[in-house]
N, CA, C and O atoms as a DFTB+ gen file, in Angstrom:
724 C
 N C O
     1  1       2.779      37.913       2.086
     2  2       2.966      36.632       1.438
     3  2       2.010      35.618       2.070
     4  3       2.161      35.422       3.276
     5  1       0.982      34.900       1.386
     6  2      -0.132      34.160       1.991
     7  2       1.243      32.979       2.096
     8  3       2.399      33.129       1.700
     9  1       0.586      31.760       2.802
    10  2       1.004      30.577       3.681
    11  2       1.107      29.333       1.690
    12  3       0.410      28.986       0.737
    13  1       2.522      29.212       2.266
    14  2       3.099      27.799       1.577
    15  2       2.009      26.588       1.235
    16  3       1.658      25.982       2.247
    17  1       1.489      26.186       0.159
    18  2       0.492      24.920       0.351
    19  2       1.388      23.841      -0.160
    20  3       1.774      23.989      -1.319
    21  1       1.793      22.776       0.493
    22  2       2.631      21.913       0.088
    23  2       1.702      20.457       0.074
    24  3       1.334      19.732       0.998
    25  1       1.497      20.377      -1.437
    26  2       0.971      19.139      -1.567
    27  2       1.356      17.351      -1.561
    28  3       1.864      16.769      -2.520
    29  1       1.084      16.891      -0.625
    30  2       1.250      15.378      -0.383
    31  2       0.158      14.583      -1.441
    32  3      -1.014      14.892      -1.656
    33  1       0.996      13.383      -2.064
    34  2       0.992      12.759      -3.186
    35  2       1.143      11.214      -2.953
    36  3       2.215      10.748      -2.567
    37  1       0.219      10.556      -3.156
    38  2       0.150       9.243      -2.657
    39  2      -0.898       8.526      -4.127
    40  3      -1.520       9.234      -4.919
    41  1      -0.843       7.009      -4.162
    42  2      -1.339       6.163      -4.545
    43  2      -3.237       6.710      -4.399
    44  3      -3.837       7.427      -3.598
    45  1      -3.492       6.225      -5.155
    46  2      -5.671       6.282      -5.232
    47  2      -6.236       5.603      -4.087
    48  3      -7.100       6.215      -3.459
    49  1      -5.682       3.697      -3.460
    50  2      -5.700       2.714      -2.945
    51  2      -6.586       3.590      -1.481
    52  3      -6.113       4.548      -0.869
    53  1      -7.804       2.991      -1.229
    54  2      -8.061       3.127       0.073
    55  2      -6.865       2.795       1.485
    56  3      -7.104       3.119       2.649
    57  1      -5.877       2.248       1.122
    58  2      -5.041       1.893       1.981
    59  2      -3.946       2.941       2.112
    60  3      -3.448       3.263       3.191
    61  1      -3.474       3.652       0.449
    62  2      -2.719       4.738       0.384
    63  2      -3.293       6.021       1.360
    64  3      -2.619       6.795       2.040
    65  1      -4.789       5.970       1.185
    66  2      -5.029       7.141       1.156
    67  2      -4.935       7.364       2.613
    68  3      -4.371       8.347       3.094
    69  1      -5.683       6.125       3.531
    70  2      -4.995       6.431       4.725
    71  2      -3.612       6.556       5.692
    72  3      -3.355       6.990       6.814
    73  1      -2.947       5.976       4.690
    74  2      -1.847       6.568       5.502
    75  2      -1.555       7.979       5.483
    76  3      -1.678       8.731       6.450
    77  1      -1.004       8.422       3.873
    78  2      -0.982       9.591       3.338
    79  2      -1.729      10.556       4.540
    80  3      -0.990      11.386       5.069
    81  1      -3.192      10.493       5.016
    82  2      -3.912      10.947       5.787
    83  2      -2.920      11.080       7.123
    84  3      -2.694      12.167       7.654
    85  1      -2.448      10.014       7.514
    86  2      -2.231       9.952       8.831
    87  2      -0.314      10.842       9.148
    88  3       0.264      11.387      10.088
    89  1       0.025      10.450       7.533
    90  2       1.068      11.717       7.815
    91  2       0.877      13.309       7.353
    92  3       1.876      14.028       7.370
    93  1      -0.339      13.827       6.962
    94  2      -1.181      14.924       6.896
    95  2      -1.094      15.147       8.097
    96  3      -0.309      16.036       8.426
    97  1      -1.693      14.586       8.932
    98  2      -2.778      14.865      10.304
    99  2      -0.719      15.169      11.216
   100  3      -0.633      16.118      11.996
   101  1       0.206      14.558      11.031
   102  2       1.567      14.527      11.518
   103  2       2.258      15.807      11.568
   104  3       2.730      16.477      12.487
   105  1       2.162      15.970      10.082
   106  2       2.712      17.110       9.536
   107  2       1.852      18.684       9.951
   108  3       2.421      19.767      10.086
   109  1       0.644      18.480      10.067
   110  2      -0.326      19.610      10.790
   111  2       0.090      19.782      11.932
   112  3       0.384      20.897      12.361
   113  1       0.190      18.592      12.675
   114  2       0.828      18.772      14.418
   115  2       2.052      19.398      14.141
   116  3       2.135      20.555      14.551
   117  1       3.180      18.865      13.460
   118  2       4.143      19.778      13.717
   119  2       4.495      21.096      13.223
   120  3       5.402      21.844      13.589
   121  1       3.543      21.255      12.253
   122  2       3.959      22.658      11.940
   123  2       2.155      23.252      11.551
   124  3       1.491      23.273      10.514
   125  1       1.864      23.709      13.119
   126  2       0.752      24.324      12.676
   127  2       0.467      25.685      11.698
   128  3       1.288      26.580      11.499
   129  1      -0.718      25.622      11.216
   130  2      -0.763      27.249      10.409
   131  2      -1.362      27.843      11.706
   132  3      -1.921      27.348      12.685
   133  1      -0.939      29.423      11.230
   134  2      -1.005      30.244      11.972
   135  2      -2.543      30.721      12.540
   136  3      -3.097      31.389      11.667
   137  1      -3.171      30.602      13.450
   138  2      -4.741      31.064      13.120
   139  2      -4.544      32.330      13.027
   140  3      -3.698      32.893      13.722
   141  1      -5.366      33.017      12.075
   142  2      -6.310      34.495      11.817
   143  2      -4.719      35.174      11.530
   144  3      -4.502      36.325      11.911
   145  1      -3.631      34.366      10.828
   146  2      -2.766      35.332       9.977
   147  2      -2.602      34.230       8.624
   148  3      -2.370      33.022       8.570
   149  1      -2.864      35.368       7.499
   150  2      -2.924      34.874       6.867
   151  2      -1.252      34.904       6.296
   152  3      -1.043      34.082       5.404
   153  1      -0.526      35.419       6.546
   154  2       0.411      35.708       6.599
   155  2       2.061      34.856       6.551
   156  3       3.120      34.838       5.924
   157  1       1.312      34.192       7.758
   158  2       2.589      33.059       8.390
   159  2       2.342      31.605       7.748
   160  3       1.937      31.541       6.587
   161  1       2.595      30.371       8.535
   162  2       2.818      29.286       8.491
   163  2       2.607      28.524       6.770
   164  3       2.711      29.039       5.657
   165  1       2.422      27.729       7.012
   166  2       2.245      26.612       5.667
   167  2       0.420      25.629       5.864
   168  3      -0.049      24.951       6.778
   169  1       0.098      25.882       5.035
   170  2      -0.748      24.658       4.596
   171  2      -0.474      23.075       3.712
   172  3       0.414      22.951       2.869
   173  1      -1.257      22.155       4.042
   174  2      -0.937      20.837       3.701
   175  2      -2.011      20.289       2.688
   176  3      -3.115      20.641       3.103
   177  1      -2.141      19.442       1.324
   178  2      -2.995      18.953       0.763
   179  2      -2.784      18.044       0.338
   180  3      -1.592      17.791       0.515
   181  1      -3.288      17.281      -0.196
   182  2      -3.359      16.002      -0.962
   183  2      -3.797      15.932      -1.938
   184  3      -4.781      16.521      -2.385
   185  1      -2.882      14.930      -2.584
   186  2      -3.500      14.371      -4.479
   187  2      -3.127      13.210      -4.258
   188  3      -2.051      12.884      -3.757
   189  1      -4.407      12.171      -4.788
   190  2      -4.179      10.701      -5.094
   191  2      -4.236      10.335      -6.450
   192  3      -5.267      10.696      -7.018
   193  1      -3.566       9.831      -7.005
   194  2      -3.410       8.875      -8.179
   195  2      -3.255       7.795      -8.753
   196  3      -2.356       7.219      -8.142
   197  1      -3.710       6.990      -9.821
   198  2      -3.912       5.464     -10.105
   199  2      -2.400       5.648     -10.498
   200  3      -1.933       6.754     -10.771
   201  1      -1.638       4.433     -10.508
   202  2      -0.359       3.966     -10.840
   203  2      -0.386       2.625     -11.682
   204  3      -1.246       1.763     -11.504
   205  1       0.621       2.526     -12.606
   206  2       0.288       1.679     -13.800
   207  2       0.101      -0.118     -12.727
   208  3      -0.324      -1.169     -13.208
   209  1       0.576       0.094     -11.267
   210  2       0.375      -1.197     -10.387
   211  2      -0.614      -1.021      -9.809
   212  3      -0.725      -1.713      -8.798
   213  1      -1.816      -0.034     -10.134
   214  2      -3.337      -0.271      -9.785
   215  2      -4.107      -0.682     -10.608
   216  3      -5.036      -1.483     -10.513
   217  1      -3.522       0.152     -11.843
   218  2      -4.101      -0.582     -13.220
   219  2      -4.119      -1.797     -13.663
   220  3      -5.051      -2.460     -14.116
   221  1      -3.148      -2.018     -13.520
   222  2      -2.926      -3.627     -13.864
   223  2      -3.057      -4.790     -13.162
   224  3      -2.032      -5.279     -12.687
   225  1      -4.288      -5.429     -12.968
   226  2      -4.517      -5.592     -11.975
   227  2      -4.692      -7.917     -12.085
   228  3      -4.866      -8.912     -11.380
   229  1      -4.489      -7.509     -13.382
   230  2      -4.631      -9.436     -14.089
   231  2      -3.087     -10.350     -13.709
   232  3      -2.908     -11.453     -13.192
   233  1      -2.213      -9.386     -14.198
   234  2      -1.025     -10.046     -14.321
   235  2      -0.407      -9.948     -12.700
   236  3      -0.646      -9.032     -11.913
   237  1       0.474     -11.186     -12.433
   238  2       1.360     -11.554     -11.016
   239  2       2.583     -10.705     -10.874
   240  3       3.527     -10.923     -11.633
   241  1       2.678      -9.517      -9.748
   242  2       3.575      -9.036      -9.675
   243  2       4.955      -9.271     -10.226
   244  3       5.538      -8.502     -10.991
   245  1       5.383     -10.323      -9.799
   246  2       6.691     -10.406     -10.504
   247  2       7.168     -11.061     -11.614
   248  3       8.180     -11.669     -11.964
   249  1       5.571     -10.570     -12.262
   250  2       5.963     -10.725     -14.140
   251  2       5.953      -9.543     -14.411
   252  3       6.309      -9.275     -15.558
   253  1       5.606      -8.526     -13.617
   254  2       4.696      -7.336     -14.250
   255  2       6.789      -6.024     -13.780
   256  3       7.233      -4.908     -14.049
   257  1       7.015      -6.673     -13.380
   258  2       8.810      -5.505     -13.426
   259  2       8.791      -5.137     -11.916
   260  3       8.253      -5.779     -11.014
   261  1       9.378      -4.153     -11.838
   262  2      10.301      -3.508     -10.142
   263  2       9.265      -2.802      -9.530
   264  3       8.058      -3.022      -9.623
   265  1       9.801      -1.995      -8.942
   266  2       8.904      -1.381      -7.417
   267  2       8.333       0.130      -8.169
   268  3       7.718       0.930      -7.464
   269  1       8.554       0.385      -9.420
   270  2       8.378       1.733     -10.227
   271  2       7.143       1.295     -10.560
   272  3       6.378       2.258     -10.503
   273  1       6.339      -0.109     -11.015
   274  2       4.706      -0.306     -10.703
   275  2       4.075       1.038      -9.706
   276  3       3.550       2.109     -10.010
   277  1       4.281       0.646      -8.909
   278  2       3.690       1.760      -7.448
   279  2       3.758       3.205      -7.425
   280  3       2.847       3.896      -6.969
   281  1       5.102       3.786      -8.038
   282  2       5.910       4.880      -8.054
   283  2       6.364       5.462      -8.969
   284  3       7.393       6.126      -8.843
   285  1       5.835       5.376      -9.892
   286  2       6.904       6.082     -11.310
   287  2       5.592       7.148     -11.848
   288  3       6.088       8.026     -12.554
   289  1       5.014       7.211     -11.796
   290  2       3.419       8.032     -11.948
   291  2       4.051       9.523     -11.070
   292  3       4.418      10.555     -11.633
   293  1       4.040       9.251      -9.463
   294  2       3.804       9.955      -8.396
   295  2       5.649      10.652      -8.667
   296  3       6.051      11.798      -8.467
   297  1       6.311       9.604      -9.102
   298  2       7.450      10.447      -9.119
   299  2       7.467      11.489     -10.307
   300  3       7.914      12.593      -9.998
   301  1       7.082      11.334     -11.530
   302  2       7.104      12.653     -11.968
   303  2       6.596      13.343     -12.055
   304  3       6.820      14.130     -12.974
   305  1       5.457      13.569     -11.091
   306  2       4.804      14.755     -10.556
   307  2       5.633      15.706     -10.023
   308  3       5.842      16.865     -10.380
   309  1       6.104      15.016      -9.065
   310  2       7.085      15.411      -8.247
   311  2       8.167      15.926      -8.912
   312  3       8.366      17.102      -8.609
   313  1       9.185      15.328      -9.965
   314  2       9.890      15.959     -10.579
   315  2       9.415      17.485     -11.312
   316  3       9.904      18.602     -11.139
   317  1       8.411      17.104     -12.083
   318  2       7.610      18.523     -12.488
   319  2       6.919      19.567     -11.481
   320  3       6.361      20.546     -11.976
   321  1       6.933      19.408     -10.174
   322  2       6.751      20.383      -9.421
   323  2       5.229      20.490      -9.092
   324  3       4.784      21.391      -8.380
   325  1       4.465      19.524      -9.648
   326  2       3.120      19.347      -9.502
   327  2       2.489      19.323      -7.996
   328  3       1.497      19.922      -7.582
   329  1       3.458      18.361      -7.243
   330  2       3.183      17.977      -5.592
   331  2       4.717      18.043      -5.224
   332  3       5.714      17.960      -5.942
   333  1       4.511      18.294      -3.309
   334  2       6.046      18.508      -2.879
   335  2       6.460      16.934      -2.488
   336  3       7.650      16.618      -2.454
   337  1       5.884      16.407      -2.328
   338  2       6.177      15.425      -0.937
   339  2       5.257      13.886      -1.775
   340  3       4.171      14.050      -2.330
   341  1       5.877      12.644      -1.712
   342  2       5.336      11.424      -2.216
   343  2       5.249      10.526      -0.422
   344  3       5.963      10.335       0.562
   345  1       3.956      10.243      -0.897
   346  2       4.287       9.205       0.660
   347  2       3.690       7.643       0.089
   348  3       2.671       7.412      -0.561
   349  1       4.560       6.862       0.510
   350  2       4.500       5.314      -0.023
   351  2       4.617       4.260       1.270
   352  3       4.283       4.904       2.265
   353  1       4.829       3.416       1.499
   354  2       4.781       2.255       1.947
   355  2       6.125       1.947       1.847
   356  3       6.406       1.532       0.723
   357  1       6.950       1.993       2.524
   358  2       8.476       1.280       1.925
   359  2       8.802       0.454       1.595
   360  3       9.952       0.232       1.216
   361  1       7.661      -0.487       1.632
   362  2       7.785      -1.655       0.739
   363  2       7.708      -1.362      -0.863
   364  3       8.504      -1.817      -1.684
   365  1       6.818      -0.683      -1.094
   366  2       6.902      -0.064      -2.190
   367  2       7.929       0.895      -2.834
   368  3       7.534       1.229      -3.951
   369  1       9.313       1.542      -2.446
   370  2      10.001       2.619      -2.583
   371  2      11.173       1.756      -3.066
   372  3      11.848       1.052      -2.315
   373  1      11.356       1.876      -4.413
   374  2      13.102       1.387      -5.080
   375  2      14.125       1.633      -4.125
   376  3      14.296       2.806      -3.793
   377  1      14.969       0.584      -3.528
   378  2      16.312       0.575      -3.016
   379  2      17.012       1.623      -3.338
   380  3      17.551       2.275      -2.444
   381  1      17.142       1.993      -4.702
   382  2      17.808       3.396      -5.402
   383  2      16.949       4.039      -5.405
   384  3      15.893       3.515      -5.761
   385  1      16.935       5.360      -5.054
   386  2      15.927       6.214      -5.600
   387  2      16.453       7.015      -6.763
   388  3      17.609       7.082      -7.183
   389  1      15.343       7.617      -7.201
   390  2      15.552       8.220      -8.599
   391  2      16.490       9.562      -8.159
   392  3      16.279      10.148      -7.097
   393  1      17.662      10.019      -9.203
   394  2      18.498      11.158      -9.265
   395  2      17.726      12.637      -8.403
   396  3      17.003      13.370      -9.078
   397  1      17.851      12.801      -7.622
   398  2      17.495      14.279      -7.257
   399  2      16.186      13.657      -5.772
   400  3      15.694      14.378      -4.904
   401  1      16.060      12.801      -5.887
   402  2      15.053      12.466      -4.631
   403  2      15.838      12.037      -3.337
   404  3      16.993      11.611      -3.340
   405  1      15.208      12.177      -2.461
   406  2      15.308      11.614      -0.395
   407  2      14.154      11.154      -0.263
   408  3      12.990      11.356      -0.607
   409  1      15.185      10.055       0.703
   410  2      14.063      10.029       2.035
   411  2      13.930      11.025       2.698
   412  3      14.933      11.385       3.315
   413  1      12.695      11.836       2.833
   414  2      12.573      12.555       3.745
   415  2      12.514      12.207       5.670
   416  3      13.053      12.645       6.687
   417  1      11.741      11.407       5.378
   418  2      10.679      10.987       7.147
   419  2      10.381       9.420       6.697
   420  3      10.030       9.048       5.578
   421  1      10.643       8.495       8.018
   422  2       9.593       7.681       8.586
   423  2       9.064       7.952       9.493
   424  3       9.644       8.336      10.508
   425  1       7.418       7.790       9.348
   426  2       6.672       7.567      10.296
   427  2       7.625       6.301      11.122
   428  3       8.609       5.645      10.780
   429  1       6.528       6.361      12.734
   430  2       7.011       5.045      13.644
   431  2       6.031       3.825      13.130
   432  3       4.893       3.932      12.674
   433  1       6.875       2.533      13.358
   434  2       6.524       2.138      12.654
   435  2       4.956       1.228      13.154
   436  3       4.888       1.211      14.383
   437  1       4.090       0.712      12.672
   438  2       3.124       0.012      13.321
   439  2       3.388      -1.505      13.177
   440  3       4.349      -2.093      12.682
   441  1       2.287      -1.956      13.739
   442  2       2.506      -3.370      13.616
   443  2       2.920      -4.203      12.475
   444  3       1.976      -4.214      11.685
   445  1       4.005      -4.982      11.982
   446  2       4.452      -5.235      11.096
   447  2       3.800      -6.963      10.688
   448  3       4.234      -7.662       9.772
   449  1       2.916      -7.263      11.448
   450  2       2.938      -8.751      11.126
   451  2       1.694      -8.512      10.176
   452  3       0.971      -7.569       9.852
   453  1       1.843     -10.046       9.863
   454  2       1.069     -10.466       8.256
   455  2      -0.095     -10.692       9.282
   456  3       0.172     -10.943      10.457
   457  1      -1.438     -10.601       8.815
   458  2      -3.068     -11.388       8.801
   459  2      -3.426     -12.463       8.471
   460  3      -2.519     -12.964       7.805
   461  1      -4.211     -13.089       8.554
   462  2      -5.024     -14.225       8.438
   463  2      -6.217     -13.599       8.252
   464  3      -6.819     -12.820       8.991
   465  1      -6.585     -14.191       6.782
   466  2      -8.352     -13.358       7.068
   467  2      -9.100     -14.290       5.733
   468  3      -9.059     -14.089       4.519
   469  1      -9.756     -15.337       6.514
   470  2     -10.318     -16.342       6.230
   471  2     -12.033     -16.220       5.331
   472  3     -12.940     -15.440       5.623
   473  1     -12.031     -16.983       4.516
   474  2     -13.225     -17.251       3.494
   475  2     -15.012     -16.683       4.745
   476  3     -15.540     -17.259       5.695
   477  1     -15.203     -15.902       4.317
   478  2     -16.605     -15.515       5.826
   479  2     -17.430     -16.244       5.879
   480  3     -18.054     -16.495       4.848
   481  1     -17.739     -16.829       7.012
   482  2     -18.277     -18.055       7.969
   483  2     -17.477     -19.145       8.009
   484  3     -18.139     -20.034       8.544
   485  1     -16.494     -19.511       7.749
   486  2     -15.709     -19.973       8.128
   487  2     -14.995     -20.507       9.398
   488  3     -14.071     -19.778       9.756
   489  1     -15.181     -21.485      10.078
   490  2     -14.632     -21.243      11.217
   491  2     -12.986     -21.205      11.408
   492  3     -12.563     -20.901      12.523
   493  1     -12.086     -21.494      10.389
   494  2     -10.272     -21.612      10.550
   495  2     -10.151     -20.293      11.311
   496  3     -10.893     -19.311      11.297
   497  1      -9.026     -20.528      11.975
   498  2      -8.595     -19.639      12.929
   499  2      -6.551     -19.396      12.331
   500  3      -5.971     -18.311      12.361
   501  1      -6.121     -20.299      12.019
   502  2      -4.898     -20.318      11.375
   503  2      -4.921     -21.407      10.361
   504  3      -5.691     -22.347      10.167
   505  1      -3.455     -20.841       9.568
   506  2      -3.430     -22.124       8.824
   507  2      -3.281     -23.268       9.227
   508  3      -3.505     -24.084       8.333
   509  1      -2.956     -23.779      10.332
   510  2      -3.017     -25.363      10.398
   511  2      -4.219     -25.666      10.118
   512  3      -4.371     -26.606       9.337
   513  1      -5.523     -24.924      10.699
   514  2      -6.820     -25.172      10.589
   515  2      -7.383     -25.882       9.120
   516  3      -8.094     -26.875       8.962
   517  1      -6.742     -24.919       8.083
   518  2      -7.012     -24.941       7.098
   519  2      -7.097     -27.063       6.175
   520  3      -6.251     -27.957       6.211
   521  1      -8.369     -27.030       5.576
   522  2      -8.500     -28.158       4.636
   523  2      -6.824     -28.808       4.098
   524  3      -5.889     -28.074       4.420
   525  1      -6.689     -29.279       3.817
   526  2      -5.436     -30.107       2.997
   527  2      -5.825     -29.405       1.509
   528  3      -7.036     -29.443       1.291
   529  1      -5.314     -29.005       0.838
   530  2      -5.177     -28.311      -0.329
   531  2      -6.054     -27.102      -0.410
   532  3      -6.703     -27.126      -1.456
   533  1      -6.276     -26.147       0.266
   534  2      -6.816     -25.195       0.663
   535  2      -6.414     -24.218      -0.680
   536  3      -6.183     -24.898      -1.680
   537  1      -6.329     -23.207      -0.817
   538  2      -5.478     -21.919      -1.367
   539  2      -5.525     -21.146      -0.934
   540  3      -6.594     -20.587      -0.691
   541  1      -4.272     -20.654      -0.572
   542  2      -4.773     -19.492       0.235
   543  2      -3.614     -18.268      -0.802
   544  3      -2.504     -18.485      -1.286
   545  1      -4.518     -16.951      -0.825
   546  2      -4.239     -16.222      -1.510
   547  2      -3.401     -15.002      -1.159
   548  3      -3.837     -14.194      -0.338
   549  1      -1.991     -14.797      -1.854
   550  2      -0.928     -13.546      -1.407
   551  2      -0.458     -12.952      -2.519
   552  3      -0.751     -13.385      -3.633
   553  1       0.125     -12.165      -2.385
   554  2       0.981     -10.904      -3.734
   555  2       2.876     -11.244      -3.383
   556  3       3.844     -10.815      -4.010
   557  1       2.849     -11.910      -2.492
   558  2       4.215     -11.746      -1.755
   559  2       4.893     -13.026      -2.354
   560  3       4.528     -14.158      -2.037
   561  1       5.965     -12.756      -3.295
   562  2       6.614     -14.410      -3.785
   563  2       7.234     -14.790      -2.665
   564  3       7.123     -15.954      -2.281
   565  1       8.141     -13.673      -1.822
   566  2       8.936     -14.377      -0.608
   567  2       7.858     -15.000       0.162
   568  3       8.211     -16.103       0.581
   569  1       7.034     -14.777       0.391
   570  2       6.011     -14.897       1.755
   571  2       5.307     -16.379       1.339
   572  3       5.126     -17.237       2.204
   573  1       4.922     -16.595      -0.106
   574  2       4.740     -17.988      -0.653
   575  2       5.967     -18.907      -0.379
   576  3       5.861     -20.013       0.149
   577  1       7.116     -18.363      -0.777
   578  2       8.342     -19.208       0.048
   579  2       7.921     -19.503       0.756
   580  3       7.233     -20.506       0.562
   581  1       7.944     -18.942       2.130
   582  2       7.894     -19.406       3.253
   583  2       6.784     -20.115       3.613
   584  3       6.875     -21.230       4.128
   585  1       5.698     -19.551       3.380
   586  2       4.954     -20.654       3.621
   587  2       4.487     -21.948       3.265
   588  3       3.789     -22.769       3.861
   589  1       5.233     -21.930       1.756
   590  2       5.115     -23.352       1.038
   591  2       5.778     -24.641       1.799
   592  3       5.449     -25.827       1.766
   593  1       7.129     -23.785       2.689
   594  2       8.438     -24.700       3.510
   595  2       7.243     -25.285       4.431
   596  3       7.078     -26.492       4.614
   597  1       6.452     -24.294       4.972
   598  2       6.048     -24.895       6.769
   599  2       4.915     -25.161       6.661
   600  3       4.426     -25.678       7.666
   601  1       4.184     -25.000       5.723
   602  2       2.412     -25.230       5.070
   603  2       2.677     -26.498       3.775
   604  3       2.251     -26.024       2.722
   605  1       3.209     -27.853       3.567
   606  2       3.101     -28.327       2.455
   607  2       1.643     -28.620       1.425
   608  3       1.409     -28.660       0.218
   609  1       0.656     -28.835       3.068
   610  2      -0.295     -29.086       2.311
   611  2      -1.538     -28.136       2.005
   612  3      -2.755     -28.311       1.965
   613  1      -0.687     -27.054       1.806
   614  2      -1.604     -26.085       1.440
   615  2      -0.694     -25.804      -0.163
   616  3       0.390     -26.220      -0.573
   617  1      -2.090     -24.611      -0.948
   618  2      -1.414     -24.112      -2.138
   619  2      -1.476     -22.884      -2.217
   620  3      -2.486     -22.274      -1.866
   621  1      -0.423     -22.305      -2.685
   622  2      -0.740     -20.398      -2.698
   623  2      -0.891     -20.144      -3.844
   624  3      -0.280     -20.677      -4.770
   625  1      -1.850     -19.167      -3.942
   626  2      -1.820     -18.338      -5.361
   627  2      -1.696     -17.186      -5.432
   628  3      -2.315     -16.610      -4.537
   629  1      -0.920     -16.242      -6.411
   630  2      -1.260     -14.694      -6.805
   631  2      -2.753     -14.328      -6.198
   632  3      -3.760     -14.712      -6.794
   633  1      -2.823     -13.674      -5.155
   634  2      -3.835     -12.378      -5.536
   635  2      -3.629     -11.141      -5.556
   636  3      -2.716     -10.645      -4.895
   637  1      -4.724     -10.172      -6.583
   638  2      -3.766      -9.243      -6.720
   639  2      -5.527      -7.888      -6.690
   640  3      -6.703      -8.180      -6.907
   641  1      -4.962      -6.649      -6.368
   642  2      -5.934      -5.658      -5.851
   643  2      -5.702      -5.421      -4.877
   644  3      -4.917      -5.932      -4.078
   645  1      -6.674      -4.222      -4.783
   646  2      -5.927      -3.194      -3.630
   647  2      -7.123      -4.738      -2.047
   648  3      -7.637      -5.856      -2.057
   649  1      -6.894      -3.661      -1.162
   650  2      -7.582      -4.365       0.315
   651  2      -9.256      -4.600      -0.148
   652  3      -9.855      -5.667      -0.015
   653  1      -9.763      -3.494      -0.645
   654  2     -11.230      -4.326      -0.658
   655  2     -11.648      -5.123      -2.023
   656  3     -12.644      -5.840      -2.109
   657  1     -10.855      -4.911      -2.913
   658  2     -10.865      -6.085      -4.048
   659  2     -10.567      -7.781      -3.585
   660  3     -11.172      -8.797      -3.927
   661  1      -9.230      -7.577      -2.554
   662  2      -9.182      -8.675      -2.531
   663  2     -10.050      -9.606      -1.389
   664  3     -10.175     -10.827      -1.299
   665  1     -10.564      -8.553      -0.603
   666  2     -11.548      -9.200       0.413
   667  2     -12.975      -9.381      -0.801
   668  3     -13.828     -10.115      -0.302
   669  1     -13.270      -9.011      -1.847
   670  2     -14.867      -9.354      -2.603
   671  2     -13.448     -10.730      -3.100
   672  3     -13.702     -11.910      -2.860
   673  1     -12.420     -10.441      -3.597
   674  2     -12.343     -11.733      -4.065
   675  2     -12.242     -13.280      -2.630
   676  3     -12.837     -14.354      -2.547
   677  1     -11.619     -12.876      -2.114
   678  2     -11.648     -13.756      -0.768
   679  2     -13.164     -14.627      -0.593
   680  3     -13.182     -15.858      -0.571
   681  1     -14.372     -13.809      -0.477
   682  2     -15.700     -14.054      -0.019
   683  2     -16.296     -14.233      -1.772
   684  3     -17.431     -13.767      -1.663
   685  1     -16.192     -14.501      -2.745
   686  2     -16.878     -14.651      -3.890
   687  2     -16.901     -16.141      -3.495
   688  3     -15.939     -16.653      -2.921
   689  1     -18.309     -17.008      -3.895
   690  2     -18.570     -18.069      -3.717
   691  2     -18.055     -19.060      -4.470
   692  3     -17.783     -20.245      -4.278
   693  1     -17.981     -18.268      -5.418
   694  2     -17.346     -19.160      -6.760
   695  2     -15.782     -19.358      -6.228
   696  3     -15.296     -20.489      -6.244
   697  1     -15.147     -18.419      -5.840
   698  2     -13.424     -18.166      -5.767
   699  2     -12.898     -19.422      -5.358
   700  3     -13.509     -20.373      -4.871
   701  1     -11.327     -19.273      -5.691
   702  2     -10.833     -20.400      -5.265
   703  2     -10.016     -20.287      -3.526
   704  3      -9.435     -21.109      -2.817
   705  1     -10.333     -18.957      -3.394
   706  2      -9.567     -18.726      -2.152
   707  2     -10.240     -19.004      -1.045
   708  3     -11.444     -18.760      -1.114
   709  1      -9.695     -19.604       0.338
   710  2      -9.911     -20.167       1.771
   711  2      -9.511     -19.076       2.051
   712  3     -10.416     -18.401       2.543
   713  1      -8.535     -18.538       1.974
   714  2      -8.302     -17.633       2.878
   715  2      -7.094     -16.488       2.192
   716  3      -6.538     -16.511       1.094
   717  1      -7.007     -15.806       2.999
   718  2      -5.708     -14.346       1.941
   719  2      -4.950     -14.260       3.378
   720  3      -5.414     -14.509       4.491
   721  1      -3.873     -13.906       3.081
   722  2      -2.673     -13.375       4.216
   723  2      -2.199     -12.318       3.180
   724  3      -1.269     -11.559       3.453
């Protein structure tokens, strides 16, 4: 009997793909294949895919519906037997999960705080720095909460794309954004 290939299933997103990667590289450590039998252990692969919340990339998250944006693609792969294993962001993963799914695993977790990553050449260092009506650009409605309370004189807007979309939008000369968190 040749070795199990159990495929890991993640988002297209340069950001998906590295994680996905980094619980590959996890899952290899703990369960190595066997060298020079072909016989024993398991192999690991990957498939990435666009999700109707990569596609859509005009409209503000929370016009656009629930956390199945991210996940409803990758989940019925998975239901159909296509890939074993979905790896997401838990920010991204429905409170309920769908009939017949687990959590399998968290990774530990990494650094959880938000960025600052300012218009380039720029000298701001935080938002206080920032102009009096600045914009600074997020995907996060809670996170605009909050910062609308302790930032008045700043303005937030929707931005929306994966990490290097929104850094060309950040640095476009024309843009309206100072800065993205």
């Amino acid at each position: 009997m040749s070795p199990r290939n159990f495929v890991l299933a993640s988002r297209a997103s340069q950001l998906a793909q590295v994680q996905t990667n980094i619980v590959l590289a996890s899952l290899q450590k703990q369960f190595p294949s066997q060298q020079g039998d072909d016989q024993a252990g398991q192999t690991f692969s990957t498939s990435f895919m666009s999700t109707a919340g990569d596609k859509n990339q005009s409209q503000a998250l929370y016009l656009l519906g629930g956390k199945a944006l991210w996940t409803k693609e990758l989940e019925v792969a998975l239901q159909d037997g296509t890939v074993d294993i979905l790896v997401h962001s838990l920010k991204d993963v429905p409170t309920t999960l769908p009939s017949g799914f687990q959590l399998g695993a968290i990774l530990e977790r990494e650094d959880p705080a938000d960025s600052l990553v300012v218009k380039q050449g720029k000298p701001w260092k935080s938002l206080d720095d920032l102009p009096d009506g600045s914009v600074v650009g997020t995907s996060s409605v809670r996170r605009v909460a909050q910062l609308k309370r302790k930032f008045p004189k700043l303005q937030f807007s929707d931005v929306r794309g994966n990490l290097n979309t929104r850094l060309a939008k950040l640095d476009d000369p024309n843009g309206p954004y100072a800065a993205l968190i």
